[in-house]
Phi, psi and omega in degrees: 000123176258116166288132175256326203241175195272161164245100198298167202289313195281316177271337170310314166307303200301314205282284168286035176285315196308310175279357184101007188263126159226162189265136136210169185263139188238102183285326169280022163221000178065024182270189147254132216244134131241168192200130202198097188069252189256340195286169158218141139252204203180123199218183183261318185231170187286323194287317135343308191256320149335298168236056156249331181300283211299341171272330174239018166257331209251109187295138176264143186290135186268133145267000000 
């Protein structure tokens, strides 16, 4: 999968709101947050953490 354009804070939420993952920026460590219970990652851009939610939370569909 490739991304070409950055992704924003409101639609992002809005987009993974489904699986239970919300975003924010965390200014004293300069990251980007997904946050789903107890987990975190943590990335550098938000567009960065977004796909890592999808590489490691979101299991890939077997056909």
């Amino acid at each position: 999968m490739t991304w070409k354009l950055s992704i924003k804070l409101e639609p992002a939420n809005d987009i993974f709101s489904v699986l239970g993952v919300r975003f924010e920026r965390n200014e004293v460590e300069g990251v980007w947050m997904a946050i789903r219970g107890e987990s975190i990652l943590r990335r550098a851009t938000l567009t960065e953490v977004c796909k890592a939610v999808l590489k490691e939370w979101v299991k890939p569909i077997s056909h």
